[in-house]
N, C-alpha and C positions, 0 to 999 in steps of 0.2 A: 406330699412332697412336690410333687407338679404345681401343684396350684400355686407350692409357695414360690416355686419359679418362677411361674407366670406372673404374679404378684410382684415379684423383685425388677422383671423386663418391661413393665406396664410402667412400675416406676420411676425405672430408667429412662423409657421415653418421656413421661415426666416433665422430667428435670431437663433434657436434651432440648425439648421443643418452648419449655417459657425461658431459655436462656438466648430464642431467637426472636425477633419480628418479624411478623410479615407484612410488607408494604405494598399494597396497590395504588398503582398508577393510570388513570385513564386521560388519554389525551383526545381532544374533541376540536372541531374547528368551531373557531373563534366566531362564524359569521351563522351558521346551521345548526351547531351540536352535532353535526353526523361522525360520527366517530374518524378517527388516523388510523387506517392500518398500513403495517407495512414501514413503520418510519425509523429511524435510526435512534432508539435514545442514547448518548454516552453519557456514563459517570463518569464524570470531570479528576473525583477524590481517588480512583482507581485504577480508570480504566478503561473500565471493561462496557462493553456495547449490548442492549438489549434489541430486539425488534417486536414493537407492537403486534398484537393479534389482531382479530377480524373485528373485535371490538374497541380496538383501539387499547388497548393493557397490556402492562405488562407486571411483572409480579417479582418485588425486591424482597429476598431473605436476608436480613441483615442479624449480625451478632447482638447488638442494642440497638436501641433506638438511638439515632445519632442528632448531635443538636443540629446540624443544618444540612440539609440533602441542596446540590450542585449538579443536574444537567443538564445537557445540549440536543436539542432536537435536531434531525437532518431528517427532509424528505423532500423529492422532488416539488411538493407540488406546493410546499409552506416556506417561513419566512424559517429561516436556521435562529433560534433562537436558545440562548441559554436562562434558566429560571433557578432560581433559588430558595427554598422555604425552609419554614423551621417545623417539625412536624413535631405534633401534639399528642394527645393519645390516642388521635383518632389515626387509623390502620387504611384509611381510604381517600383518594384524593384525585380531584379533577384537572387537569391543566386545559387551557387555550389556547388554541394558539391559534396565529392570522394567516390565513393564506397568502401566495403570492400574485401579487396585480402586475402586469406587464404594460410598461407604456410602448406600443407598437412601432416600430421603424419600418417608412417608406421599404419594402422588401419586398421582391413578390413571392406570394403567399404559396407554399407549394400541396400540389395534392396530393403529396404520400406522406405517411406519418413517418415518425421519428424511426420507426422501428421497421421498416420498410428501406426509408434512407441506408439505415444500418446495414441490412438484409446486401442489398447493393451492392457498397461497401467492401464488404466482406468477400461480395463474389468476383468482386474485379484485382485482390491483395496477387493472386497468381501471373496477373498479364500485366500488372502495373510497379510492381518491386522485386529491383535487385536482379536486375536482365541481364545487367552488366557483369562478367567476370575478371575487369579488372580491380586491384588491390584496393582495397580501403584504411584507409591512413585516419589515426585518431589520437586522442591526447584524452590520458585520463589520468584523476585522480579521487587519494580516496583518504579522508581525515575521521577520526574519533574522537569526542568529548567524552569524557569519564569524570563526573559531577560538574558539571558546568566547566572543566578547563582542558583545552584541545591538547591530546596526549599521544597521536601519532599521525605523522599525514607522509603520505607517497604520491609521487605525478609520475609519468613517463609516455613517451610516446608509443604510438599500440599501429601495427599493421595486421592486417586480417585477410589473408593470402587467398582468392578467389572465394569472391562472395557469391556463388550463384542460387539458383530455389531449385534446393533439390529436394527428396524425397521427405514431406515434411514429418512421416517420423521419425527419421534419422536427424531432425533437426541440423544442430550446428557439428554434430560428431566428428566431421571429415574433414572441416576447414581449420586451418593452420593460423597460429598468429605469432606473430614476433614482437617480442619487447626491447625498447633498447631508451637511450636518456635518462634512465633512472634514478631518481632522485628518493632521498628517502629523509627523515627525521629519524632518529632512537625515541624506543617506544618507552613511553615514561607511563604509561597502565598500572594503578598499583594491584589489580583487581589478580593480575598474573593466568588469567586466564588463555588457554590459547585458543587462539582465531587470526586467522591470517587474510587476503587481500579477496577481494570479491572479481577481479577483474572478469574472470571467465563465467561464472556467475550472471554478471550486466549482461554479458552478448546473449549469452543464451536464455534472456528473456526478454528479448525485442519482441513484440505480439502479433509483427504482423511475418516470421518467419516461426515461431515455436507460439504456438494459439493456446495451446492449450493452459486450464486456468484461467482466462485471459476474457476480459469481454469481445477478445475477437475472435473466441472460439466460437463458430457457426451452428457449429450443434448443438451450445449452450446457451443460444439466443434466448430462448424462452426463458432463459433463468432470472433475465433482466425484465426492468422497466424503460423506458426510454421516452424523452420528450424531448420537443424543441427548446434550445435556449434562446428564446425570442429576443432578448436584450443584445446579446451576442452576434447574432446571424448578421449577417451582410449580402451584395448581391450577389457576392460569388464566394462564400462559404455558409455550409450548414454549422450550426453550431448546436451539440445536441448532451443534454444530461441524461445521464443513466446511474441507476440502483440495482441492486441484486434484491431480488424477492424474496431470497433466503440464504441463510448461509453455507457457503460455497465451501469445503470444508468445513473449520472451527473461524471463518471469516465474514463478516459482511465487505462490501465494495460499493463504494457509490465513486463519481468521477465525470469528468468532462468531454470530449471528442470533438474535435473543428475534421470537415471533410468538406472538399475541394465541389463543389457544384457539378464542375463543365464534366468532371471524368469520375467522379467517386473516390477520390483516393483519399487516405486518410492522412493529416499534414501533424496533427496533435491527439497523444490519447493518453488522459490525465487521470490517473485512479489513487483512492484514498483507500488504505484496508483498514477495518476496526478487528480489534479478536473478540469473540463472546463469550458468553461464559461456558461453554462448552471446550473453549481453546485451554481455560485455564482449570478446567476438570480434566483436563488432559494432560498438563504438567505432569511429573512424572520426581516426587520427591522422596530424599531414602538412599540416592544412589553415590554410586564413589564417588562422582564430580562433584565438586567443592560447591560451585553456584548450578541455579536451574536460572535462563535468560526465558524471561517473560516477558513478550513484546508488551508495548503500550499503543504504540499506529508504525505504520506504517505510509510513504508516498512514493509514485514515480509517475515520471513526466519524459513521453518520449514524441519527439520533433521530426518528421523527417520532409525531404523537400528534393525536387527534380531536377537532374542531373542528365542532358543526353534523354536520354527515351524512356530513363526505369528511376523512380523513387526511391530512394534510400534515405536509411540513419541519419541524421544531422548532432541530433545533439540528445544525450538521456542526463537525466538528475533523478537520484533516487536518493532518500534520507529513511530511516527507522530509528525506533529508541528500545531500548530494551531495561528491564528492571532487572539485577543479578540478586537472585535473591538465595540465602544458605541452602543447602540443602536437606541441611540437618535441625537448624531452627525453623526456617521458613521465613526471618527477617530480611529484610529488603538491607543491600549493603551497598548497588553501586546504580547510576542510573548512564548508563552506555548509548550514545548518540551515535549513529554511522553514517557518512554523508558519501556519495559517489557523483561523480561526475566522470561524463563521455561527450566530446566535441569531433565532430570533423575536423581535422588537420589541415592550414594551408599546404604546411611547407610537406614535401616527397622525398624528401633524404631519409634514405634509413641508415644506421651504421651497422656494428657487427651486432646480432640479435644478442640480449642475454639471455630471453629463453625461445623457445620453440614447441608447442605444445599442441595438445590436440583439447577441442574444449572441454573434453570429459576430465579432463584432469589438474591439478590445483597449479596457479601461477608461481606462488610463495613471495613473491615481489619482496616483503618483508626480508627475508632471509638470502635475497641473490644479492649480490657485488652491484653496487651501485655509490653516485655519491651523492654525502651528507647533504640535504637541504637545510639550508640555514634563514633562508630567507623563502616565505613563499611565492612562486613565481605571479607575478600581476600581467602575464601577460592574455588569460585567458580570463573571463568571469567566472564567479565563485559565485552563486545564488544561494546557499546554504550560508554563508557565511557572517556573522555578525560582525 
């Protein structure tokens, strides 16, 4: 009787294992043959993000063989390219790819590396932002696409009641903000899912007061690669690319960073997050909620510039997309786009607050008294915007 059990699970696996392919991929440079490690591959048809080995592979199980495989290489030190093939029955395959050549700009050349720069950087975030304790005044909003057609947007103007660098792991817990101008749309989402506004969310990820996560976490330096963006730099800013060596929970992060020469302070710090496949073995399907949200990327873009003596916020942009997929089939039903935007504010008037909150806890902007937006305001830029 054993055996025939045995017998029966051998050919279970079987059947389990020829109803998969296994696809190897090796990527090589284009000028040496020396193998890519470390490089970002994306499937374009998916999703989902792998990271090269020491040899440069990575290793695709797919359910069939599919007639055309679609991805996008990213790595610091190559040209970002996307390739296409049609794969045959052969299970193994080489790609090229061409490094990146820099044509040199009159700069001078400096003698610390990229990651030195950073180091710096990083050590001066305490003496250089958010000295100041008076108010910070800001204008945000925050729109949805739900399959390509925009299905809720909110703006209103946001104050942030003494901003000073306190205890940073107490982060933003103790500062207060007030909402008032509120403008809203009705939510026309047929997806019915509930999710409400991100405002408090945005602050409490500014990087260079809440680090953590973040490539401005110092103790997470090593986690990165970092180089010069030679194209970029100027006489008085560094301009500098960085990658994650590995994935930083279930994410990769690769991204930009411009920092000011004369003082180190950081003026832009632009990060792309990809999920791996480890983000989406981690899905969690079966359960009462109707959908599970499956990111697809992720970006944000935060700006800040000097004011008096202390650096601060200027302006964040953040967009993600997510796939709603059933919970119970596993079908993909809605493709959810989030867009935020955070500007400093000319104008100082505040009126009566509609909320008052501390940041740990949710705005609902959606759901407070405010009025109908009918038209959306053009008096601020919308960079997300089509």
């Amino acid at each position: 009787m054993d055996h025939f059990k045995l017998l029966i699970i051998l050919l279970t696996l079987s059947l389990s294992i020829r109803g998969q392919v296994r696809v190897n991929l090796t990527f090589e440079d284009d000028t040496d043959s020396s193998f890519i490690s470390d490089a970002f591959v994306l499937d374009i048809t998916n999703g989902r993000t792998y990271q090269t080995n020491s040899k440069g592979m990575i290793d695709l199980i797919l359910g069939e063989m599919p007639s055309q495989i679609k991805y996008t290489i990213r790595h610091l030190n190559y040209v970002c390219d996307t390739f296409v093939f049609t794969p045959s029955s052969a299970v193994t395959y080489t790609v090229y790819v061409k490094p990146k050549f820099f044509q040199i700009s009159p700069v001078d050349v400096s003698s610390q590396s990229a990651k030195e720069v950073m180091q710096r950087a990083l050590k001066q975030i305490e003496s250089l932002y958010n000295k100041e304790t008076a108010n910070s005044h800001y204008f945000y909003r925050q729109y949805h696409y739900e399959n390509g057609h925009e299905v809720r947007w909110i703006e209103c103007d946001v104050v942030l009641e003494k901003y000073p660098v306190i205890n940073r792991s107490q982060n933003l817990n103790y500062a207060k903000m007030y909402v008032s101008n509120l403008k809203k749309t009705k939510v026309t989402e047929q997806n019915q899912d509930e999710h409400g506004d991100h405002l408090a969310d945005l602050l409490n990820q500014i990087p260079t007061i809440n680090s953590i996560g973040t490539v401005c976490n110092y103790k997470a330096i090593d986690s990165y690669n970092f180089v010069f963006d030679i194209e970029n730099e100027t006489a008085d800013l560094y301009a500098i690319n960085f990658q994650s060596k590995s994935a930083l929970g279930d994410k990769l992060e690769m991204g930009n960073i411009i920092i000011n020469k004369s003082d180190f302070a950081f003026l832009k710090i632009e990060t792309q997050h990809y999920p791996t496949k480890q983000y989406y073995n981690n899905l969690i399907f079966g359960h009462s909620n109707k959908f599970v949200w499956s990111m697809k990327n992720e970006s944000t873009i935060f700006t800040f510039s000097k004011y008096r003596n202390s650096y601060s916020l200027i302006s964040c942009f953040k967009t993600y997309t997510h796939d709603l997929i059933y919970s119970d089939t596993k079908q993909k039903a809605f493709v959810v786009t989030e867009n935020f935007e955070l500007f400093v504010s000319k104008s100082g008037s505040i009126n009566t607050p509609v909320s008052k909150k501390s940041f740990s806890q949710f705005t609902n902007l959606y759901t407070s008294h405010g009025e109908d937006l009918i038209i959306p305001n053009a008096n601020y830029p919308c960079v997300f915007c089509k």
